[in-house]
N, C-alpha and C positions, 0 to 999 in steps of 0.2 A: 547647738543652742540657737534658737530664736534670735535673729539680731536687736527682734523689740521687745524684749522681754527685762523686768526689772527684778533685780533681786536682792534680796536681803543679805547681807553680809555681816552682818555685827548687829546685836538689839543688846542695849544693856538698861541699866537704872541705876539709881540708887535705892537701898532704904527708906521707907515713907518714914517720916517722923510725925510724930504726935504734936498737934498743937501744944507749942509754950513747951518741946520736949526735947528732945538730945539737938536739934538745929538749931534753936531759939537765939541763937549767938551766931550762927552762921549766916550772912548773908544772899539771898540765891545766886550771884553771879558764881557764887563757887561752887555751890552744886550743879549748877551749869557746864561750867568748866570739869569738875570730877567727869561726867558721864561722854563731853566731847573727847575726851585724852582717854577716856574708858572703849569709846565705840570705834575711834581708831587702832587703839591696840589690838582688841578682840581680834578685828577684821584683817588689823596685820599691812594696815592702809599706813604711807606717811601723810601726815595731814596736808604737804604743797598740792599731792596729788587728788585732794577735794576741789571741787569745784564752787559748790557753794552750802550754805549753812540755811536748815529752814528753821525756826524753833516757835512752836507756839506760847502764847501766853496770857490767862485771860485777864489780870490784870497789870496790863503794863504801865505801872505808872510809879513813879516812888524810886525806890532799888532797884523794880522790874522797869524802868522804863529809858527811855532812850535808846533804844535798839537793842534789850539784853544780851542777844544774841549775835550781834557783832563784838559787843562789849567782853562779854567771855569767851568767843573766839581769841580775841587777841591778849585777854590775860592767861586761856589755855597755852600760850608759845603756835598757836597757829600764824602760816605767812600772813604780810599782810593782804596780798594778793588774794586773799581766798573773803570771799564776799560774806554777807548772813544779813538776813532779813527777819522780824521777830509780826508773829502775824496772831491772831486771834478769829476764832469761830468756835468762842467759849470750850466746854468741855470737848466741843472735837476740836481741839486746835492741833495738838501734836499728830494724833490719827490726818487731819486734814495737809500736814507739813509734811509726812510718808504719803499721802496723794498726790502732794504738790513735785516731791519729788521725783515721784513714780513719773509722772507724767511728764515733766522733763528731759526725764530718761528715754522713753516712749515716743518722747518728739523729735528724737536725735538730737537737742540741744545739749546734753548734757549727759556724761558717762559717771559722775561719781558725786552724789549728793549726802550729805547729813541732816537728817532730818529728825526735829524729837522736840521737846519742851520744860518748859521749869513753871513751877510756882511754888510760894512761899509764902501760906496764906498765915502764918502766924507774924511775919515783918507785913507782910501788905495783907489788910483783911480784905475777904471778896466783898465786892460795892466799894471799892476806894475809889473808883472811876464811874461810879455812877454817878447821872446828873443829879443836879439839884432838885427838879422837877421833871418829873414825865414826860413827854411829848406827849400828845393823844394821837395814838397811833390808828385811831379807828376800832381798838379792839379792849378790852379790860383786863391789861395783862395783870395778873396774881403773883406773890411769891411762889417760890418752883416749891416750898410743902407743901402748899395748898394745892396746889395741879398735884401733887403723889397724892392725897386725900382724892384727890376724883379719880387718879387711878384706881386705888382702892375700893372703892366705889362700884366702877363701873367695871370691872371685873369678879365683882363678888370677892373683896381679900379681906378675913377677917385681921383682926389685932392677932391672935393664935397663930394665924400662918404665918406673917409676915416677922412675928422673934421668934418664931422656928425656921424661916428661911435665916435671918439674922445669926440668929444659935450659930447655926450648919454652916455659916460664912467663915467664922470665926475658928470653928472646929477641924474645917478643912484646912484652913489655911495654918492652923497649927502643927496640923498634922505633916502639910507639905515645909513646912519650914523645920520640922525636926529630922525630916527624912533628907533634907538635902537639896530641894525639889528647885530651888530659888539661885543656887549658887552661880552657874551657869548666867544669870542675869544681872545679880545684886554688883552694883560693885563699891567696897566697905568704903564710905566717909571718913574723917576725921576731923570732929568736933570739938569745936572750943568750947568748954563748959568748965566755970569756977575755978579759971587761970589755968586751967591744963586743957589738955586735949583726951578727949575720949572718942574710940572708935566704934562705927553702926553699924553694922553689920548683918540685924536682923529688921524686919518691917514694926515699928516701936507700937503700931495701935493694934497688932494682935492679940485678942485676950484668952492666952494659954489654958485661964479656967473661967470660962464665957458658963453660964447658968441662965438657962432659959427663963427661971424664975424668977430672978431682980430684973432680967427683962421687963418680966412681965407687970412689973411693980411700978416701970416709972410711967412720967405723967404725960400726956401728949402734947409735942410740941408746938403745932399749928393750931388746933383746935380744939377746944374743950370736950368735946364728944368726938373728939378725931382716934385715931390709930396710928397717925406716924411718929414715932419718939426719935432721941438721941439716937435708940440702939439700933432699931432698923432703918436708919440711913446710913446712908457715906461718912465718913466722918473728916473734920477738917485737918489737913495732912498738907507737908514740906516737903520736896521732891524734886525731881528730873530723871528725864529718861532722852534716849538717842536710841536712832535706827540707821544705821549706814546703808545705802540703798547703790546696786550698782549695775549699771548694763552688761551685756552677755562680753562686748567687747573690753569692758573694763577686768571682766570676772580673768577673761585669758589672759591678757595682757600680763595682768598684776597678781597672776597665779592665786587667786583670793577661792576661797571655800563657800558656796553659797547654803546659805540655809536656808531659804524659802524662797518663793516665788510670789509676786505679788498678784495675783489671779485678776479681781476684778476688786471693783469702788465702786462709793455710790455714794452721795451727800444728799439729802431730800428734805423739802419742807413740810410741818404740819401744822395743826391746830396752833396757835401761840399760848392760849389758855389751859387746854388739857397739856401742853406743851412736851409733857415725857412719850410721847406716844409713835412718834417717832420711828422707834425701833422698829416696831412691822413693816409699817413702807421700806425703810432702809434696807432691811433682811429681804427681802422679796425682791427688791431691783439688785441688789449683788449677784444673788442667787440666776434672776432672769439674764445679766449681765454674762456672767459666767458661766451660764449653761449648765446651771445645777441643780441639785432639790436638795431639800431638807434631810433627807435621808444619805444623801451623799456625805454630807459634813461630820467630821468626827469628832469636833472640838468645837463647844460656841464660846465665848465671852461676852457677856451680857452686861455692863457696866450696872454696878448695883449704885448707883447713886441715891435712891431709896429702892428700898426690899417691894415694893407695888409696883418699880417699872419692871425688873427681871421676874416676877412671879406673872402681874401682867402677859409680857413676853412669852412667857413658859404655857400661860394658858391660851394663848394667839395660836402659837404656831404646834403646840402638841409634839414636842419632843421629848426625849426621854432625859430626866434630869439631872444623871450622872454624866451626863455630855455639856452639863453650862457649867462653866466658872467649876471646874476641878479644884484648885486650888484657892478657893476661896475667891473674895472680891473686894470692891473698895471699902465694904462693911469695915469687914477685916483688912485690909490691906488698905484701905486711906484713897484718897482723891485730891493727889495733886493739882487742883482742876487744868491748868497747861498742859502738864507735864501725862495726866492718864491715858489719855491713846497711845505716847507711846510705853510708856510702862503696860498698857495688858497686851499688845505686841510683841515685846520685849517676853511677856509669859506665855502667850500662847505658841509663838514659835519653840522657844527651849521647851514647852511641855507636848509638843508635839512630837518634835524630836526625842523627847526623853521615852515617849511610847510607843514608838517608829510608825505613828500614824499621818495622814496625806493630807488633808482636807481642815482647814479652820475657820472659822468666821467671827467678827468682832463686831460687836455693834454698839455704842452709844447715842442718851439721848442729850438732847442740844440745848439751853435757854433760849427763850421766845420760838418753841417750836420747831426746832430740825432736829437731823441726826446723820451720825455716818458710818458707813459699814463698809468692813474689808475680808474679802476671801485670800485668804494665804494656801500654796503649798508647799509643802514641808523637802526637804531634800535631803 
């Protein structure tokens, strides 16, 4: 092995939950805590032997705030010795927390990191941390529907494509959730709901019997004459996910089993206003990073945060579309907004694995313009 090489040893999650739905009672610091005690068991690590704790979160303030992620560190039963810093770079914060780790690793600072994120947009709704007023930042930033609406736009997507990508979200990911596809990641909660405890175990905003046609029925939600609804976008979703990341000399040492490789990163700025757009640049500096091309990757993840960035994407780069988002997306599967890089990590290594294919690429788009993208290999 590479001595600077970083690997994955453990990716897990939880369950997304449905706004106001199996979580609504659950605090996040505990779903925090589920998936830290989840990502060290997988990997088979004792927690003294971490080094440090990264966790994204995009809004930390409230429940989420004062350092979540030391705070559920130490209600996990981790030592105290064992550090965590809770960081934000909105939807990529966890994706950016398996960077930060990566890169630690790679600096020789560091042999054995946790890295991953929580949110709980039903206890803390997103904009709890927003200012009062704007700054003028020199630019005319929009809410992030209205930039999907100019996606849409400027890719040519009609309303038809985008709750037939929607549909097919839903579809898939039902599909992989009866087959089994998710276990390997999920790891089951237990919720307090109406004085007992119930356990989650599947992803709660999946819809089993999804119909393209009440899609098609509802009204749009940014703009009168718009095309983005409820249905095709993201939908607001409770979560946490963790990636135990470890060097070549941690991997021997600690006789640990890697499952991936972390190949190359990339975090890039764009537009603030068309702001989803992102993902291209992103994709394309991984890729040159990495020393790879589009055709090499066997697996993409396209964060559907609305259905006009991943069709967008899909009409960018000209790949074939049974290679994005296999099992669905945060359509279907919800948008922890901290916690999603590393929950579609968490998927795309187990589904890579599960198909014994090499090559993965992840990409999310950012508020006010970025994004960040990561090539895995599979082991």
């Amino acid at each position: 092995m590479n001595t600077r090489e970083a690997f994955i040893v453990s990716a897990v999650r939880t369950p997304s939950g449905r706004r106001r739905g199996m979580f609504a009672e659950t605090p996040p610091i505990d779903l925090a805590v589920s998936v830290l005690r989840a990502a060290a068991a997988q990997a088979g690590v004792a927690p003294a032997a971490v080094e440090d704790v990264i966790f994204g979160c995009v809004t930390p303030v409230g429940e989420q705030g004062a350092n979540i992620a030391r705070l559920a560190l130490l209600k996990a039963g981790f030592p105290v010795a064992v550090p965590a810093v809770t960081l934000n770079r909105m939807c990529g914060s966890s994706q950016q927390a398996v960077h930060f780790a990566a890169q630690a690793i790679l600096a020789g600072d560091m042999d054995l990191v946790l890295a991953g994120g929580v949110e709980h947009m039903t206890r803390v709704p997103m904009g709890s941390d927003y200012p009062g007023a704007w700054p003028d930042v020199g630019y005319d930033l929009i809410p992030q529907g209205l930039s999907a609406e100019m996606m849409a736009t400027r890719w040519g997507l009609t309303r038809a494509d985008l709750d037939q990508f929607s549909y097919e979200s839903h579809v898939k990911a039902a599909d992989a959730t009866r087959n089994g596809h998710f276990q390997a990641e999920i790891t089951p909660v237990q919720a307090p709901q109406d004085g007992d405890f119930r356990t989650l175990t599947v992803d709660e905003g999946i819809r089993f019997d999804a119909d393209v046609a009440k899609m098609a029925a509802l009204k749009p939600a940014f703009r009168e004459d718009g095309v983005i609804t409820a249905a095709n976008s993201s939908q607001i979703s409770d979560g946490a996910a963790a990636v135990m990341v470890a060097s070549a000399a941690a991997v021997q040492r600690l006789g640990l089993t890697p499952l991936a490789r972390i190949h190359a990163r990339a975090v890039v700025g764009d537009d603030p206003v068309l702001m989803l757009a992102g993902v291209m640049p992103a994709t394309r500096q991984a890729l040159a990073r990495g020393g790879l091309r589009l055709a090499d990757i066997d697996l993409f993840e396209v964060n559907e945060a609305f259905a006009s960035v991943t069709l967008a994407w899909l009409r960018e780069m000209d790949v074939d579309p049974t290679r994005v988002n296999p099992n669905g997306g945060a359509i279907a599967l919800g948008h922890p907004l901290g916690a999603s890089g590393a929950r579609i990590m968490s998927t795309l290594v187990h589904e890579l694995r599960r198909r014994g294919a090499r090559w993965g690429l992840q990409t999310m788009c950012i508020g006010h313009g970025m994004a960040t993208a990561t090539i895995l290999e599979a082991l």
